[in-house]
C-alpha positions in Angstrom: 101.9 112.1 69.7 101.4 108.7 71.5 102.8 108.0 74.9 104.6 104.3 74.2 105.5 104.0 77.6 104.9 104.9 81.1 106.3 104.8 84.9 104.4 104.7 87.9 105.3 105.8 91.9 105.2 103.7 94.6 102.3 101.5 93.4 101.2 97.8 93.9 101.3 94.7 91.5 97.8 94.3 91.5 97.8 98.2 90.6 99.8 97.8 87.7 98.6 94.5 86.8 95.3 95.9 86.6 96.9 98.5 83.8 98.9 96.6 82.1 95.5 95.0 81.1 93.6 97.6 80.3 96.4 98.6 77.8 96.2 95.6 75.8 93.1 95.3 75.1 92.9 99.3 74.4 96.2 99.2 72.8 97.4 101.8 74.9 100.6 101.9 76.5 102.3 100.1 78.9 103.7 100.4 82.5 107.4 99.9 81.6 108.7 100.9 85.0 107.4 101.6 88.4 109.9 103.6 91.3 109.3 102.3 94.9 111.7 102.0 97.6 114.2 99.6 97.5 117.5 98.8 99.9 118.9 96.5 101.8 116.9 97.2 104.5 113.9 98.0 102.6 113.2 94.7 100.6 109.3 94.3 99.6 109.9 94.2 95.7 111.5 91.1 96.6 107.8 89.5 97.2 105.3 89.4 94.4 107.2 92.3 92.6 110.0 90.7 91.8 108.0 87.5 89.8 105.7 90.1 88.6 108.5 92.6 86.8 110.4 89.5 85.6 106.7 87.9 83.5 105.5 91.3 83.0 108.9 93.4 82.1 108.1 95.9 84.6 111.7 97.3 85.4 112.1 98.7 89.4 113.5 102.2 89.6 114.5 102.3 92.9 114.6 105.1 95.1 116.3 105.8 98.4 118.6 103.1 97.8 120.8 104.3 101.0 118.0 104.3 103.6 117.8 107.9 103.4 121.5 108.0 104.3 121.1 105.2 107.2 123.1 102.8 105.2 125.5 104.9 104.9 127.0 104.8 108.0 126.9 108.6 108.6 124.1 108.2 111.2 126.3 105.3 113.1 126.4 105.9 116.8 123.6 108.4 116.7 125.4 111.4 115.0 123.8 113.4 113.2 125.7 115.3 110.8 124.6 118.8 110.1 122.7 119.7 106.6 122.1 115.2 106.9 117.8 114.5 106.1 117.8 113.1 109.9 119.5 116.7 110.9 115.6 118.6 109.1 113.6 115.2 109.7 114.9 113.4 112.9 112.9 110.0 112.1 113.6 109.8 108.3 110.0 109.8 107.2 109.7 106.6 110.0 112.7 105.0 108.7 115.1 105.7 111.8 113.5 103.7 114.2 114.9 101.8 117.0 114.8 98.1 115.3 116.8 99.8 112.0 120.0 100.6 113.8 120.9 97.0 114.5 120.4 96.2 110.8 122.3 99.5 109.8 125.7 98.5 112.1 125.8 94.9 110.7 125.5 96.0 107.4 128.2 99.1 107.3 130.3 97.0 109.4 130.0 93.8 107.2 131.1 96.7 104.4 134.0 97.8 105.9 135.3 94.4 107.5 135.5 93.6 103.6 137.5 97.3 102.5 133.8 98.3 100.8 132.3 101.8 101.3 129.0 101.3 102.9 127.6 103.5 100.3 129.0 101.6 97.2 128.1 98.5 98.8 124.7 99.5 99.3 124.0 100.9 95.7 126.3 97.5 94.2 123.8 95.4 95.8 121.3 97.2 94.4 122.4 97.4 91.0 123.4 93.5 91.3 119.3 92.8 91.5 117.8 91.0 88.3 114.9 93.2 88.4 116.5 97.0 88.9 116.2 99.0 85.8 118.0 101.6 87.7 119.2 103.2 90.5 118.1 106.8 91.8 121.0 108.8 94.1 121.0 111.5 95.2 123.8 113.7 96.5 124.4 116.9 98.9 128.2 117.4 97.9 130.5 116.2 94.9 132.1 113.5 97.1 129.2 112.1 97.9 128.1 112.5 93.8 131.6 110.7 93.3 131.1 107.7 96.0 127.5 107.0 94.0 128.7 107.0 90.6 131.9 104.7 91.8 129.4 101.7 93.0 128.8 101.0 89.5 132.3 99.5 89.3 131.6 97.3 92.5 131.4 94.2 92.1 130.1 92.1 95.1 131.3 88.5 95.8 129.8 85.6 96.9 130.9 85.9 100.6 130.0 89.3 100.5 126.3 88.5 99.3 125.9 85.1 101.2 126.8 88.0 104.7 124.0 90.5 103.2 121.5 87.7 103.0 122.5 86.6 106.4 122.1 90.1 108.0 118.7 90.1 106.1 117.6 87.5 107.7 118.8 88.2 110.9 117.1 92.1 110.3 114.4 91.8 108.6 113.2 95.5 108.6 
């Protein structure tokens, strides 16, 4: 009748540090998880989290993985394909700004100058991260269920990685 184990939303490490204490000394349970945000273009677990779930084995659930579809490469030239999130909320909860779509072509055209869906690459990278317990997708159609499920065979290379970091860098959204 004892939780052993909990997960937490879009919190902060000091957040979870601060409960991770008061479970030891109550004896209570743990945070085992927390889900944030986390893509290519959204990278802030990559500060203090990262050290933090690696000490503390805190495992990342991360959500939006895609951008909310921006990393697709459906919203590329500033379509907007009807039923998409932008087509019911044009800004993406303030993701689809003008600074993202730079980031966005370089990083679906880095994926298909290497014969990658931007999709799988996008979720591979994401996967490929020493913290990420897992991955959240979502999907509006069985193709795009299929495309999801079929990153976890993708295996990114060096090059491949060495380009996303450069991109990063060069887009630091």
């Amino acid at each position: 009748g004892k939780l052993r184990a909990l997960g937490v939303s879009n919190d902060s490490v000091w957040g979870v540090a601060k409960m991770l204490d008061i479970a030891e000394k109550d004896g209570g349970a743990r945070v085992a998880s927390v889900q944030n945000e986390y893509n290519l273009m959204c990278r802030l677990f990559d500060t203090d989290w990262a050290e933090f779930s690696h000490h503390e084995d805190v495992g990342l659930l991360a959500y939006s993985p895609l951008a909310t579809g921006i990393l697709t490469g459906k919203y590329m030239n500033d379509v907007v394909p009807a039923g998409s999130r932008r087509s019911i909320t044009e800004n993406l909860g303030g993701r689809w700004q003008e600074h993202a779509i730079p980031a966005m072509e370089a990083y679906v055209g880095l994926a298909r100058e290497n014969s990658l869906d931007p999709a799988q690459m996008a979720l591979a990278w994401c996967l490929q991260r020493p913290f990420m317990t897992s991955v959240i997708i979502g999907a509006t159609s069985m193709e795009q269920l299929r495309t999801n499920i079929g990153a976890r065979d993708v295996v990114l290379g060096e090059d491949v990685l060495e380009r996303i970091e450069a991109i990063h860098r060069r887009y630091p959204v």
